[in-house]
C-alpha positions, 0 to 999 in steps of 0.5 A, a space after each residue: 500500500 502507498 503512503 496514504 497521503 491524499 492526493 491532488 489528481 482531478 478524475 477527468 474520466 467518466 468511468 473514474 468518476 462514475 466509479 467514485 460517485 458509485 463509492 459515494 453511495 456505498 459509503 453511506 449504505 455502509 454508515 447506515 450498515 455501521 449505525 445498526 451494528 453500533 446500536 446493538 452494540 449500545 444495547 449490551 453496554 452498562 454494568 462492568 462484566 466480570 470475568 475470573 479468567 482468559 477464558 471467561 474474559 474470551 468469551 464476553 469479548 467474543 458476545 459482544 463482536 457476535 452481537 455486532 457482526 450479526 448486523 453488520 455482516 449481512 449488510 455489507 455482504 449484500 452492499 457487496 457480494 463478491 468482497 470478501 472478509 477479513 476473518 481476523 480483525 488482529 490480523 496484519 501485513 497485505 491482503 490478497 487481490 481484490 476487495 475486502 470488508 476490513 471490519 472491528 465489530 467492537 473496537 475498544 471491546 475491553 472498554 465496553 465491558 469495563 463500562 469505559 465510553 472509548 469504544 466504537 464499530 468500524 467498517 473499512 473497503 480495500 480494494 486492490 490493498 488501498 483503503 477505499 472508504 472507512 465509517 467508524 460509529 461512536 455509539 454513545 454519542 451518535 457521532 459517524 466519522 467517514 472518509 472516502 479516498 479522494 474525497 475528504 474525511 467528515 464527521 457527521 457531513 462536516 469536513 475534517 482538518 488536521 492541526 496546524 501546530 507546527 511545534 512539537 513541544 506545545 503539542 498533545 500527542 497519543 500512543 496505544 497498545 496493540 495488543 494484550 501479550 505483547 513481545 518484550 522487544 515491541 513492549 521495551 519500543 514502546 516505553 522508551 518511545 513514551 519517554 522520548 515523547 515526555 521530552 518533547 511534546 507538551 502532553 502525552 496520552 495512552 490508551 486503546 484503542 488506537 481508532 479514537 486516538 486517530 479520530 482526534 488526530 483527523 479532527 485537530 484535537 491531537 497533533 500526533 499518534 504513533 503505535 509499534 505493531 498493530 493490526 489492519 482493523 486497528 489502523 486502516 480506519 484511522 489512517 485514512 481518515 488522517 490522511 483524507 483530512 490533510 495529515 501525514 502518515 508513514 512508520 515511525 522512521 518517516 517511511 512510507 507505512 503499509 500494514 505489513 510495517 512494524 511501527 506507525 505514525 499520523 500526525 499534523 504535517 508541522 509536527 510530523 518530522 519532530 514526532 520522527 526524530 523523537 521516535 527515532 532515538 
């Protein structure tokens, strides 16, 4: 996948541009596909479930996806037959040819049984290893961000805009775990990267997931996110919305990032060369 930084080119062909006003369409069946699946979602969220073991905490994760993707799947299998779907919503690297449904039915699923409000439903287009169109639904609030290649990122029909912080030090940045069981050489990045941040940026934040995280980067609320490891579900969305809302994104070295890259970063472009030297110590 390119670097996902949004491009200039004016589609002149009518078959280019037939086919970005079909996925104007398909991006707004899709957010109506998310809005369903988010209220399901809603509906199981209140109390803290408790759990004793991996076992028990496994399967009330598991409930609350099943309970998503029962309304979501369907829907986008029908929006588009021939796509296939992303089984493993923790899953990296490239996808094979084609098009794929790229789906976090509850991202921040462990906030959602602590009682945590940071949690959403995701829902991403690849086509060919480019994110197409992305919806990311914040059930609690109502709010729908959406991007589509091309054409901007919005939250609820409003345009998006990164910040325009051109100072490190006086910037809010963010970082996020990956994932639970972490390998200790990705656990010891991730700690010197905080404390190399704590030197340079003004605040820093941690938490999961990563989408919301991105949402504040595309929207101007943050400057910078950066995460080592990750995968697609945790990612894809959130890029593209930075990237379709003016923002840079590369690895954490400044190189263009894939999903098959070991590091990420999204940032406003005024800080996102002092974010790479500070993360490249």
């Amino acid at each position: 996948m390119p670097e996902l930084n949004k491009g200039t080119d004016i589609v002149t062909d009518t078959t280019a541009a037939a086919g970005a006003a079909s996925d104007a369409d398909l991006l707004a069946q899709t957010a109506i596909a998310v809005r369903a699946a988010g209220s399901a979602l809603r509906e199981r969220f209140g109390d803290v479930v408790r759990y004793q073991t991996r076992e028990e905490l496994m399967r009330a994760l598991a409930a609350n996806d099943d309970a998503a993707l029962d309304v979501l799947r369907p829907r986008l299998q029908t929006l588009r037959p021939d796509a296939r779907w992303v089984e493993d919503e923790l899953a990296g690297g490239a996808l094979p040819p084609g098009e794929w449904w790229v789906v976090d039915p509850a991202e921040g699923n462990i906030n959602h049984l602590h009682g945590l409000p940071e949690w959403a439903v995701t829902a991403t287009l690849v086509r060919e290893n480019q994110a197409v169109l992305t919806v990311v639904h914040l059930p609690l609030t109502g709010q729908t961000h959406t991007a589509l290649a091309g054409a901007g990122a919005h939250l609820d029909g409003r345009p998006l805009r990164v910040s325009e912080t051109a100072d490190l030090g006086l910037g809010l940045v963010a970082t996020s775990q990956a994932r639970p069981d972490e390998d200790e050489q990705v656990v010891r990045r991730v700690g010197s990267s905080i404390t190399a941040m704590l030197q340079d940026a003004l605040v820093v934040r941690t938490s999961v997931p990563a989408t919301l995280h991105l949402l504040n980067v595309a929207a101007g609320r943050i400057d910078a996110f950066w995460q080592f490891a990750g995968a697609r579900a945790d990612l894809l969305p959130g890029a593209l919305l930075v990237a379709e809302a003016g923002g840079r994104i590369s690895d954490a070295e400044g190189r263009p990032w894939t999903p098959d890259s070991e590091s990420f970063l999204a940032a406003a472009p005024g800080v996102h060369a002092d974010a790479v030297a500070a993360l490249s110590r």
